[in-house]
KEMI-18863 format. One record per residue (C-alpha): residue in three letters; x, y, z. Coordinates in steps of 0.1 Angstrom, whole numbers, plus 2048, in hexadecimal, padded with zeros to 3 digits. Example, Ala and Ser with C-alpha at 12.3 -4.5 7.8 and 13.67 -1.06 7.14 Angstrom:
REM residues 2
ALA87B7D384ESER8897F5847
REM end
This chain:
REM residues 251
UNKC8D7D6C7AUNKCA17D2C9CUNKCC67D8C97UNKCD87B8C9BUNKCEA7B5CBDUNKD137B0CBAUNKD20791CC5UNKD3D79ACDDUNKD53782CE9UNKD6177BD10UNKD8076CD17UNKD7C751D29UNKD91742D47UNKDA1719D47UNKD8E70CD68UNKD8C6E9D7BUNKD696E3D83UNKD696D1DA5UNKD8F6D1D9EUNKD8C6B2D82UNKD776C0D65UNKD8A6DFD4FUNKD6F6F7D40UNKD71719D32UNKD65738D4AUNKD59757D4BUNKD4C76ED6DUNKD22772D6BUNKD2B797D6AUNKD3E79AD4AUNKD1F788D39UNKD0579BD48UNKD1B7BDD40UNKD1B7B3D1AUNKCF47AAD1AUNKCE97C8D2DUNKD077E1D29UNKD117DCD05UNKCF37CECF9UNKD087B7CE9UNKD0578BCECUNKD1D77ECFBUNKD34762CF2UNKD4E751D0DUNKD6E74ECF9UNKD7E72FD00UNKDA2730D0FUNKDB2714CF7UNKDD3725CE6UNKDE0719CC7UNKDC1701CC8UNKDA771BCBFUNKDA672DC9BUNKDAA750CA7UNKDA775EC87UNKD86751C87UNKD7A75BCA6UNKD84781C9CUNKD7177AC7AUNKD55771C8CUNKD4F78BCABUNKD477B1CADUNKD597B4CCAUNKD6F7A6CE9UNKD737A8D0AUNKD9179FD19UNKD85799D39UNKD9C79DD5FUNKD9F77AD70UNKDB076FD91UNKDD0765D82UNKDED774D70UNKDFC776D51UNKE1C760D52UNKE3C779D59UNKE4E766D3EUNKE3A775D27UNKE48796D2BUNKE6978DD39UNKE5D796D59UNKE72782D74UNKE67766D8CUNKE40769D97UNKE37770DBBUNKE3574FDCFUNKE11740DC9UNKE09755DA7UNKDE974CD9AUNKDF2746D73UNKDDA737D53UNKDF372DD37UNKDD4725D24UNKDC2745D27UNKDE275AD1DUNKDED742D00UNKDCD74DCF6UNKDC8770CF9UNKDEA77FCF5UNKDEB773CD2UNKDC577BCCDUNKDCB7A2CD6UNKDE17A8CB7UNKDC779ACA3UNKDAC7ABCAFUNKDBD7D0CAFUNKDC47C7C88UNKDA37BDC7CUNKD947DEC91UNKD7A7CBCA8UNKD727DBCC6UNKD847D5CE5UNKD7F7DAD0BUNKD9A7CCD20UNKD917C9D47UNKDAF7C8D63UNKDC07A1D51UNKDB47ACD35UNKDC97D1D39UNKDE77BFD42UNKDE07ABD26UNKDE47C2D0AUNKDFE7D4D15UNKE127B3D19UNKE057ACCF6UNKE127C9CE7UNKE337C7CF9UNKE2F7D5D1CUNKE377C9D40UNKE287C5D61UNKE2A7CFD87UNKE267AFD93UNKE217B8DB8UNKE137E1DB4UNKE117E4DD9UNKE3A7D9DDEUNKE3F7FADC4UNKE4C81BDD5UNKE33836DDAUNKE15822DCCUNKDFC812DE0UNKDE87EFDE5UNKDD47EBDCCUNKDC67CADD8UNKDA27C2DE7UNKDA07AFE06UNKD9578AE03UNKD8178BE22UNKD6B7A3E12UNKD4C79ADFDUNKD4A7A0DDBUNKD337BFDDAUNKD517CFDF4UNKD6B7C0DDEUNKD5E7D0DC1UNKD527F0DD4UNKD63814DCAUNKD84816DD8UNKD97834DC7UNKD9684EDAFUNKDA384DD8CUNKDAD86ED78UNKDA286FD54UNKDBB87FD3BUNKDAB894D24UNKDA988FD02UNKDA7867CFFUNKD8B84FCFBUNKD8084CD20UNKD7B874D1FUNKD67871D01UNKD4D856D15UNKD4E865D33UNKD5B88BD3AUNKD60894D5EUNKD82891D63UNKD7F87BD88UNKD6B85BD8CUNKD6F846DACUNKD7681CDA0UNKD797FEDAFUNKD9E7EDDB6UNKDA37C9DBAUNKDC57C3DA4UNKDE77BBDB3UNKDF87BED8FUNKDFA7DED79UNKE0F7EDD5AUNKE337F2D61UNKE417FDD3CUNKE26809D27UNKE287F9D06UNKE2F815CEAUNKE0980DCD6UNKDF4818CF4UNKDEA838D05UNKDE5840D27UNKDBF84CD2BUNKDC384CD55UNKDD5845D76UNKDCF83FD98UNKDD885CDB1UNKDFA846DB7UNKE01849D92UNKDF8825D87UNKDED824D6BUNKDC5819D66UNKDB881ED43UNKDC781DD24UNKDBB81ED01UNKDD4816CDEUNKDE082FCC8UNKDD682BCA6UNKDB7811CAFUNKDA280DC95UNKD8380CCA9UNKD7C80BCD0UNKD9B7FACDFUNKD9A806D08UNKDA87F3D25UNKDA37FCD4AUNKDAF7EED6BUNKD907F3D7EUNKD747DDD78UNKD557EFD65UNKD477CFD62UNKD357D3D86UNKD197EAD8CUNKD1A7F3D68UNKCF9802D68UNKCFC81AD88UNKD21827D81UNKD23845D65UNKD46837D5FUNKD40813D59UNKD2081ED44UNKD2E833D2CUNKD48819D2AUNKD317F8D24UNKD1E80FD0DUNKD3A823CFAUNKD457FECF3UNKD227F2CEEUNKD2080ACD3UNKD3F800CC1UNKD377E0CBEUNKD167E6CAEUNKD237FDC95UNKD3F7E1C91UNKD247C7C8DUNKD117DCC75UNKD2B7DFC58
REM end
């Protein structure tokens, strides 16, 4: 008998289409990187706050996805001072998954959180944010270009050191791996629950994981979503999650 695949959730973005109709969003790449990278089915979480029964939704998945976006999490919600002139922002989408991260760490379902979705939980769990990384002394621009396409947007930019001993270790040893970089915003105060599992060569901080998890609970800045299948990195990642989630699913 096949195993039964894990249904893994992707949070989804608030979007106007043709700027009139709102929907609920998620990039082609995060759903293909569940099907083929996880082996999991994927499931686009709707960004609707106190509207949706979140309790429910972790009842019902193996795992989630908290997925990066083009906008940012509100500064307010970490006392984080004004926001840089023309901040892209979706109230929705963190009404929604700031209070679903809690949840999900206490019922033990799997969790990969992706660049917004990094930020995220350490907001969540009661860090802050560099709003503008590249306006911090000694660290670098951590932007892609918006001339460039997406496969050279998403392209390896710089390396990332791995600290031994933690989760990404475990999926994939090797100490240095070369990532992509396409984030303006980064950790500032690491929140006390999670664990630094690598930096940039400029000391940001790009992977963490959260002490005491009880299951897979990893969040990167990078996006392993793209070229899943070439990249050793973003492999052992999709399928060290993959994994998780089945055993989740199975129990």
């Amino acid at each position: 008998m096949p195993q039964r695949k894990p249904l893994i959730g992707i949070t989804g973005d608030y979007v106007r289409i043709r700027d009139v109709m709102p929907a609920s969003a998620a990039y082609e790449v995060y759903t293909r990187a569940v099907n083929h990278g996880a082996g999991g089915l994927p499931w686009i979480i709707p960004p609707l706050g106190a509207e949706l029964d979140l309790d429910a939704v972790v009842d019902r998945l193996d795992g989630i996805v908290f997925t990066g976006a083009r906008s940012n999490v509100q500064p307010h919600h970490y006392d984080g001072g004004p926001a840089p002139e023309n901040n892209p922002e979706d109230p929705a989408r963190d009404s929604t998954t700031l209070p679903l991260i809690p949840k999900v760490l206490e019922k033990g379902v799997p969790m990969l959180c992706i660049c917004r979705g990094m930020q995220e939980l350490n907001v969540a769990l009661g860090g802050t944010l560099h709003q503008e990384i590249h306006k911090v002394a000694d660290r670098k621009d951590h932007r892609a270009g918006d001339h460039l396409t997406p496969d050279e947007k998403f392209a390896p930019a710089h390396h990332v050191r791995i600290e031994p001993g933690g989760l990404l270790s475990r999926l994939a040893p090797g100490g240095e791996f070369q990532v992509n970089s396409v984030h303006g915003q980064g950790i500032d105060r690491l929140s006390k629950r999670l664990h630094v599992e690598a930096r940039a060569d400029d000391g940001v901080i790009e992977a963490v994981s959260v002490d005491g998890s009880r299951n897979f609970a990893l969040g990167v800045q990078w996006h392993p979503e793209w070229d899943f299948l070439k990249h050793p990195l973003y492999h052992a990642i999709w399928e060290g999650f993959g994994a998780a989630c089945r055993k989740y699913g199975a129990r």
